[in-house]
C-alpha positions as CSV (number, residue, x, y, z in Angstrom):
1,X,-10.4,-2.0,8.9
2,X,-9.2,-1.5,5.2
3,X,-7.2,2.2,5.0
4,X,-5.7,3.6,2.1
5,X,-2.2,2.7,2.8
6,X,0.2,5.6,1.8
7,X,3.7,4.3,0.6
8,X,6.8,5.8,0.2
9,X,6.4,5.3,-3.9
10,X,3.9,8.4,-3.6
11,X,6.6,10.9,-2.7
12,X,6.3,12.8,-5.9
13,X,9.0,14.6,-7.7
14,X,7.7,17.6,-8.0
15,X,9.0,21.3,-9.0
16,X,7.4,23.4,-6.3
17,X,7.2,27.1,-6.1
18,X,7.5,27.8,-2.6
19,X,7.8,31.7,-3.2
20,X,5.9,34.3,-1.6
21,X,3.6,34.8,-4.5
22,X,-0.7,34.1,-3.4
23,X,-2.5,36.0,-0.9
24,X,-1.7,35.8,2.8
25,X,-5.2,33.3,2.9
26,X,-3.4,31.0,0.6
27,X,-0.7,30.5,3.4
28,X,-3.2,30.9,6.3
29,X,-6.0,28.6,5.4
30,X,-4.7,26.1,2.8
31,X,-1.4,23.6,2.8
32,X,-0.9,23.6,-1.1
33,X,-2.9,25.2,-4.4
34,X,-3.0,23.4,-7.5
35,X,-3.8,24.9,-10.7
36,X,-5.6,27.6,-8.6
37,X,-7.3,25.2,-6.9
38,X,-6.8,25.2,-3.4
39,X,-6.1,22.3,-0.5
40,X,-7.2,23.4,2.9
41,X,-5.3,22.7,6.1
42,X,-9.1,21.5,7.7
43,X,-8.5,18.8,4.9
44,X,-4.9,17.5,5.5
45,X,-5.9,17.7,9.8
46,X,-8.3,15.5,8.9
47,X,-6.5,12.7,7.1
48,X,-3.9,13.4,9.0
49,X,-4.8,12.8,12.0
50,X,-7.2,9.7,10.7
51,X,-3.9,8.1,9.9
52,X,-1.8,8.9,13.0
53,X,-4.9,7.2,14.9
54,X,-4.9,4.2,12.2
55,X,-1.4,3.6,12.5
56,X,-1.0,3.5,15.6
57,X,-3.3,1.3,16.9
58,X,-2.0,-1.5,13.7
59,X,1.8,-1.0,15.4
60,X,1.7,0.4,18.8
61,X,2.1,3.9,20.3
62,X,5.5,4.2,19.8
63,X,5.4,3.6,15.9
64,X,4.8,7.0,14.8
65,X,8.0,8.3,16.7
66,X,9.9,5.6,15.8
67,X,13.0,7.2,13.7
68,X,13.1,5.5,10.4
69,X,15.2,7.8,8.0
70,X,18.4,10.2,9.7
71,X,16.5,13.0,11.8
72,X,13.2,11.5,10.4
73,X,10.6,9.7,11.7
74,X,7.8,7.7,11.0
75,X,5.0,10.8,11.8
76,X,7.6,13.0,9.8
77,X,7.2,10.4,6.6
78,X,3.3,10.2,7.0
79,X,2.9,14.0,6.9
80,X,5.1,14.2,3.7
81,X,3.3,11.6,2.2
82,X,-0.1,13.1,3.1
83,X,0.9,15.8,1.4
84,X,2.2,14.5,-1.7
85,X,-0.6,12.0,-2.1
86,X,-3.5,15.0,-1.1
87,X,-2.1,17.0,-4.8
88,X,-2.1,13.9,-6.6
89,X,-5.9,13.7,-5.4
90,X,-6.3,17.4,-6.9
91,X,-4.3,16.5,-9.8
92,X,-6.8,13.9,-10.3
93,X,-9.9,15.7,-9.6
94,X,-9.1,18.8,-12.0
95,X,-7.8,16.0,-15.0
96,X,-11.2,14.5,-14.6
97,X,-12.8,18.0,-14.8
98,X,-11.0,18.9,-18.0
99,X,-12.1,15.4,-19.4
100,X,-15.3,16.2,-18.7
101,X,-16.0,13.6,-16.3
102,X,-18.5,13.8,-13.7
103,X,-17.7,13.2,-10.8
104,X,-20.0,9.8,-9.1
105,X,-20.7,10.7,-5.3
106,X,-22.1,6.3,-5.9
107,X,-18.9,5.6,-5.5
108,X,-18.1,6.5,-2.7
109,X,-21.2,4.2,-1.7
110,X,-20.0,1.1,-3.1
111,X,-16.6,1.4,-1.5
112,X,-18.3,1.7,1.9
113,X,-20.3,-1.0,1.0
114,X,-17.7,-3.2,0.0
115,X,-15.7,-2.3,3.9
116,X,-18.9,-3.1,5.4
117,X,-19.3,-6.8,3.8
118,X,-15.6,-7.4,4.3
119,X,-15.9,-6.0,7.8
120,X,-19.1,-8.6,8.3
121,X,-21.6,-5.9,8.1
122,X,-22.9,-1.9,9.2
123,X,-22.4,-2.1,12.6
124,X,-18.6,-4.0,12.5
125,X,-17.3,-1.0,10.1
126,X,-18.8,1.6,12.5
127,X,-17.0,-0.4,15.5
128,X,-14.4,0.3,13.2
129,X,-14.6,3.7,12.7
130,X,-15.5,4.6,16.2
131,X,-12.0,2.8,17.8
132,X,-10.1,5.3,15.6
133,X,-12.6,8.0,17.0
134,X,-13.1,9.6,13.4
135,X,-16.2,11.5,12.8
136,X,-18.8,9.9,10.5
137,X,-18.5,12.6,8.3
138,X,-14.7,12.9,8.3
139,X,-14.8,9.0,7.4
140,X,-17.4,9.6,4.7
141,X,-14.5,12.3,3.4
142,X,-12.2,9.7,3.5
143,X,-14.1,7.6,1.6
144,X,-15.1,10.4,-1.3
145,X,-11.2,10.9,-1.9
146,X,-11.1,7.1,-2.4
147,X,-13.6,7.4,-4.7
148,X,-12.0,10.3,-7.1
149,X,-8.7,8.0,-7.0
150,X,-10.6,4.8,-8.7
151,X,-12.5,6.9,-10.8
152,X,-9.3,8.6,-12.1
153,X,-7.9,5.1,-12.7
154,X,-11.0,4.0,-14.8
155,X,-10.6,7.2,-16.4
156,X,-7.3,6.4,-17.3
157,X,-8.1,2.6,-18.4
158,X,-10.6,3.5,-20.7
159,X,-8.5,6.3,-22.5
160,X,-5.1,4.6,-22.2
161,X,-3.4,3.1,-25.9
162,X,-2.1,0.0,-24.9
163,X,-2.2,-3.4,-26.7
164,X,-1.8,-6.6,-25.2
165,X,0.7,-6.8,-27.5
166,X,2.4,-4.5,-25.0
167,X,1.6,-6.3,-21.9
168,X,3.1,-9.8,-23.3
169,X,6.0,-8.3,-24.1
170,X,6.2,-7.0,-20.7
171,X,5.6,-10.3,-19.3
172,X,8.4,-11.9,-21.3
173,X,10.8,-9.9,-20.5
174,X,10.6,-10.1,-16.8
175,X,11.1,-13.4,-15.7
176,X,10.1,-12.2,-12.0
177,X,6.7,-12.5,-13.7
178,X,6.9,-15.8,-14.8
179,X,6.8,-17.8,-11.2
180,X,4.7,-17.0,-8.2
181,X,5.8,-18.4,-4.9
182,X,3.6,-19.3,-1.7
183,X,5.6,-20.5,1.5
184,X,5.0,-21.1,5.1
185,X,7.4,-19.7,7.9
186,X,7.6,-20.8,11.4
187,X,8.5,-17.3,13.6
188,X,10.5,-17.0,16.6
189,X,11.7,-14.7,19.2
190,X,14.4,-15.8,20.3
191,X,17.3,-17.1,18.1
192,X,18.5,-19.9,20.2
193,X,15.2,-21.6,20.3
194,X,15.1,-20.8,16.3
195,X,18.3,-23.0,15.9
196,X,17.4,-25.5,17.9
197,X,14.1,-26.3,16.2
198,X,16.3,-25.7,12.9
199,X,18.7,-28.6,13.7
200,X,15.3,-30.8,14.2
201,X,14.5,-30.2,10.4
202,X,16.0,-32.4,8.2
203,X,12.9,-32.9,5.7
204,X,10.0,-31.0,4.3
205,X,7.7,-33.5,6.6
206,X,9.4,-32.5,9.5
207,X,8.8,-28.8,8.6
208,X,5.2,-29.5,8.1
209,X,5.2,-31.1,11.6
210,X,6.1,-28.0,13.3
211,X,3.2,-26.2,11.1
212,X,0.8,-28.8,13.0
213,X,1.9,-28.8,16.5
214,X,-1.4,-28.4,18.5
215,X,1.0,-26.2,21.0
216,X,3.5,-24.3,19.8
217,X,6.0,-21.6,21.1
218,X,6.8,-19.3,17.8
219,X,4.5,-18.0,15.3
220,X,3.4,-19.2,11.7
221,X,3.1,-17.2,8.6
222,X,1.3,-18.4,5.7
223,X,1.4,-16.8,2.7
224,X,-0.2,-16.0,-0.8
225,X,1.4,-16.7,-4.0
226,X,4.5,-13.5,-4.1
227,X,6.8,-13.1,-7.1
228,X,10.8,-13.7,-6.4
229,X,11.0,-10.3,-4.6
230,X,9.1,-11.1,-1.7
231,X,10.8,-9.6,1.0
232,X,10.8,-13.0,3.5
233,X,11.5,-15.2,0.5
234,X,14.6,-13.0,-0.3
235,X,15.8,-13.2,2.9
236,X,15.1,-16.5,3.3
237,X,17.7,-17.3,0.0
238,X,15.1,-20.2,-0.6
239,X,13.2,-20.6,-4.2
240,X,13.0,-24.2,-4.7
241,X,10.1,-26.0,-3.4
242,X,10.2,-28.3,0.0
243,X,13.7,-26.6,0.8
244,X,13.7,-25.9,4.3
245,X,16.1,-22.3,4.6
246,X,18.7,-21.6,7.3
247,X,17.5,-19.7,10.3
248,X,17.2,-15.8,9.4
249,X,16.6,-12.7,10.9
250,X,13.7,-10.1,9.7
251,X,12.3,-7.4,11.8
252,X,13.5,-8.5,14.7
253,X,12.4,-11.7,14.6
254,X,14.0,-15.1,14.0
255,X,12.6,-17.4,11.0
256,X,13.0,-20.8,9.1
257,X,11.1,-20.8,5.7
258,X,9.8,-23.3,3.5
259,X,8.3,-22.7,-0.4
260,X,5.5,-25.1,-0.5
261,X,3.8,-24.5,-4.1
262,X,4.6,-22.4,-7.2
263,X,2.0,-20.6,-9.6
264,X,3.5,-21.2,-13.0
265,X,0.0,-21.3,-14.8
266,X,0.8,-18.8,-17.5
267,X,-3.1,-17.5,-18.2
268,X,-2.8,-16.6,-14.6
269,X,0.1,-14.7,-14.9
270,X,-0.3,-12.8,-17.5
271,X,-3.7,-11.8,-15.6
272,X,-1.8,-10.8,-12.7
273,X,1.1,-9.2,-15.0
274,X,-1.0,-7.7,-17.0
275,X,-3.0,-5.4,-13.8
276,X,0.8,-4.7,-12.5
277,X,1.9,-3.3,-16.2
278,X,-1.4,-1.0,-16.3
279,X,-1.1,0.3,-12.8
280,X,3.0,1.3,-13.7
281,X,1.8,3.0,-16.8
282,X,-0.9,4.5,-14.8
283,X,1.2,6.2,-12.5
284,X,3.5,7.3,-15.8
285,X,0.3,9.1,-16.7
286,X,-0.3,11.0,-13.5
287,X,2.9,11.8,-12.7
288,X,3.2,13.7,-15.7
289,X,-0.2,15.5,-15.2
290,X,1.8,16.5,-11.3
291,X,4.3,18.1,-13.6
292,X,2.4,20.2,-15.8
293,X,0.6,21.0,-13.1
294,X,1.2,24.6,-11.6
295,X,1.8,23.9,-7.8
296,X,2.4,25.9,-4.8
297,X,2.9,24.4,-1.0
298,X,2.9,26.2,2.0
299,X,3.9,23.4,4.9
C-alpha cells in the first residue's frame, strides 16, 4: 500500500524550548505543544507504530535496527522524523485556522478513495490495512493528517506570488532540468557472474538480449524518466544513450546499466520543473511558519 513516506528532508531546524516551563500534563500526556496547541503521545504511538509495522514488512525485520547514522539507527531516525513531520502537521493545521480555512473532513475521503482504486478496490486496501494490523480508525487518522497536508499545499498554491516568469528562469538555470533519463539495469548478486555477463556485452543489442532472456539468473530494473541525479544513473557514470556502463556496486548488489531513451521535450519539462520549483518554495513557506512558531517538545 501507498504510506506517507517520511524523509530525512523533514528534519526541521527548529529553535526548541525544552525548558521546564507547561504544566506537568504537558510532559505527561503530550510529545510537543505548538502555539498552545498540543500533540498527544496517543497520537505519535499511533503513527509511530503504523510505520514501524509498514517498514518493516517493505524491508524485513531487521530494517528498523539496522544502524544507519554513528549510535543511530533506522527506528531512532523514524521516531525523529515522526516528530518533526507531526509539528509541521500542527504548523499546518493552526496556518490554515488563522487563514480562515475550513478544514474538508472530504478529503480525507477522496484520498482513501484514490488508495482503494490504486489498490484494485475496498476490500484489497483493507487486506492492506489489516497485514499491518492498524485499526480502522487509526488508519482513518492516518488518512485525516494526509488530508490537512494537501489542503495546506492548495492553501499555499492559491496564495503564493509567483510568476511563470519565475519558474522559466528556474528551469534555465538548471540544466539538471533540461534532460530526463530512463534506463534499464540488469541486477546481480554476485559480482563474478556480474563480469562475466559484462564481458558478453559489447552492443546495445546484446544488452537488450539479456533484458529478454525467458530464464534469467539476476534481476531487471526498469525505470521512469529521472533527471541526471538519479542515484543508479550516477553510479552507473553512464548519460549517453545505448552505452552499456561498467559493472558497479549499489546496495549490495552488482549492476550493468544501460540509458535507453531521453525526455528532452521542453513543454514537458517545464511541467515537471515547474511542480518541483512550487513544492521548494512550498517548503520555504512552511518552514518559516515552524519558525515563528512557539514550540515546546518533551521526547
Amino acid at each position: 500500500m501507498r504510506a506517507k513516506i517520511i524523509k530525512t528532508s523533514l528534519i526541521l531546524s527548529l529553535v526548541l524550548t525544552l525548558n521546564a516551563c507547561g504544566k506537568k500534563d504537558n510532559y505527561t500526556n503530550n510529545i510537543a505543544i505548538v502555539d498552545g496547541n498540543p500533540i498527544s503521545k496517543e497520537t505519535y504511538t499511533e503513527e509511530l507504530e503504523f510505520y514501524q509495522k509498514f517498514y518493516t514488512q517493505e524491508y524485513g525485520e531487521d530494517y528498523l535496527e539496522k544502524e544507519v547514522q554513528r549510535g543511530k539507527s533506522n527506528n531512532d531516525i523514524l521516531q525523529k522524523e515522526l516528530v518533526d513531520s507531526l509539528i509541521k502537521d500542527q504548523v499546518m493545521i493552526n496556518d490554515l485556522k488563522q487563514n480562515k480555512i475550513k478544514v474538508d473532513d472530504n478529503i480525507a475521503s477522496s484520498i482513501r478513495n484514490d488508495l482503494e482504486k490504486s489498490l484494485g478496490g475496498k476490500e484489497s486496501l483493507k487486506a492492506n490495512v489489516a497485514a499491518l494490523e492498524v485499526s480502522e480508525s487509526n488508519f482513518n487518522d492516518i488518512l485525516y493528517n494526509d488530508s490537512i497536508r494537501k489542503q495546506h499545499y492548495d492553501y499555499f498554491l492559491s496564495n503564493n506570488d509567483i510568476k511563470d516568469s519565475d519558474i522559466l528562469e528556474f528551469y534555465k538555470s538548471n540544466d539538471k532540468y533540461q534532460r530526463q533519463y530512463k534506463y534499464n539495469v540488469l541486477v546481480f548478486d554476485d559480482e563474478n557472474l556480474a563480469n562475466k555477463i559484462r564481458k558478453q556485452i559489447n552492443s546495445s543489442e546484446d544488452f537488450k538480449g539479456f533484458l529478454n532472456k525467458s530464464i534469467k539468473n539476476y534481476d531487471i530494473i526498469n525505470s521512469d524518466f529521472v533527471y541526471e541525479d538519479d542515484h543508479l544513473l550516477k553510479e552507473s557514470k553512464i548519460k549517453e544513450k545505448d552505452n552499456v556502463s561498467n559493472v558497479f556496486s549499489f546496495d549490495n548488489k552488482y549492476m550493468i546499466l544501460m540509458v535507453n531513451s531521453y525526455n528532452d521535450n521542453e513543454n514537458e519539462l517545464l511541467l515537471k520543473t515547474k511542480d518541483i520549483y512550487l513544492k521548494e518554495k512550498y517548503e520555504e513557506y512552511l518552514n518559516k511558519l515552524v519558525k515563528k512558531s512557539k514550540i515546546r517538545v518533551f521526547i
